[in-house]
N, C-alpha and C positions, 0 to 999 in steps of 0.2 A: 715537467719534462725532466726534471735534474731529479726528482724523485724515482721516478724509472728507471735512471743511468744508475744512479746507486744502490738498488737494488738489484739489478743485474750484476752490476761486478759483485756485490756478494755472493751470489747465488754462484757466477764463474769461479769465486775463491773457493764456495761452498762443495760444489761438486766437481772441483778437481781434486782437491783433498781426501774429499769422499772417494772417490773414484780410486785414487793411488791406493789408500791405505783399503782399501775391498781387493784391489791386486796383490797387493803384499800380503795380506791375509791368506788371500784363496791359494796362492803360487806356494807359499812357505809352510803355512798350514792346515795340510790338508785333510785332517780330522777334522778340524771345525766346523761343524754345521751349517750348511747357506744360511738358515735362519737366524743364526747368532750372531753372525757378522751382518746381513741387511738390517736387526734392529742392534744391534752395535752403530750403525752407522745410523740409522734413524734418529737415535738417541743424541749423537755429534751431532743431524744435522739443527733439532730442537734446540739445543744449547747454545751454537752460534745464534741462531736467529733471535732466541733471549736473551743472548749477550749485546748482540752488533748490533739488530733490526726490531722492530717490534714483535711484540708477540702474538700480535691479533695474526700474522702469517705464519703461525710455526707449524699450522698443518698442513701449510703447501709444504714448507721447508720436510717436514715429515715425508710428505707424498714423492717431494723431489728429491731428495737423498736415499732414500729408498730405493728408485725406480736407477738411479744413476749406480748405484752401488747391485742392481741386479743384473745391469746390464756388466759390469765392468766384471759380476763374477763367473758369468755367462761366456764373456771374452775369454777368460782366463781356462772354462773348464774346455770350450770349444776348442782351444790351441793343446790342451790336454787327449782330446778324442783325435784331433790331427793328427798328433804325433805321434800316437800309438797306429795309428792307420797305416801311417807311412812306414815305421818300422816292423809292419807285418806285411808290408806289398816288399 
């Protein structure tokens, strides 16, 4: 059970980190390629999980920093197509 718990809070450290710096990215810099930043963060997410957690999991760690940093640059482009919407109505 404590195995579980501990892996979970990494994975929360994992992809909130993840998740900010995919916002900071996508908001600030907006030439960057979606692609470059989802495996930019891929990349972080492999490296913690070889740091902190074993490595036999770096491919979920991959799948789930991936997916969290697709989503958060999704957010960011979504409030982008908002805003232009609204200052054309």
């Amino acid at each position: 059970m404590e195995f579980v718990l501990i892996f979970s809070v990494h994975f929360i450290i994992m992809g909130s980190a993840v998740m900010l710096l995919s916002i900071i990215i996508s908001f600030f810099a907006k030439r960057v390629p979606v692609m470059v930043t989802i495996l930019f963060c891929i990349i972080i997410g492999v490296l913690y999980t070889n740091k902190f957690l074993t490595s036999d999991i770096a491919w979920f760690a991959a799948v789930f920093s991936g997916a969290v940093s697709a989503l958060a640059i999704m957010l960011v482009k979504v409030g982008f197509y908002a805003g232009k919407k609204a200052e054309k109505i």
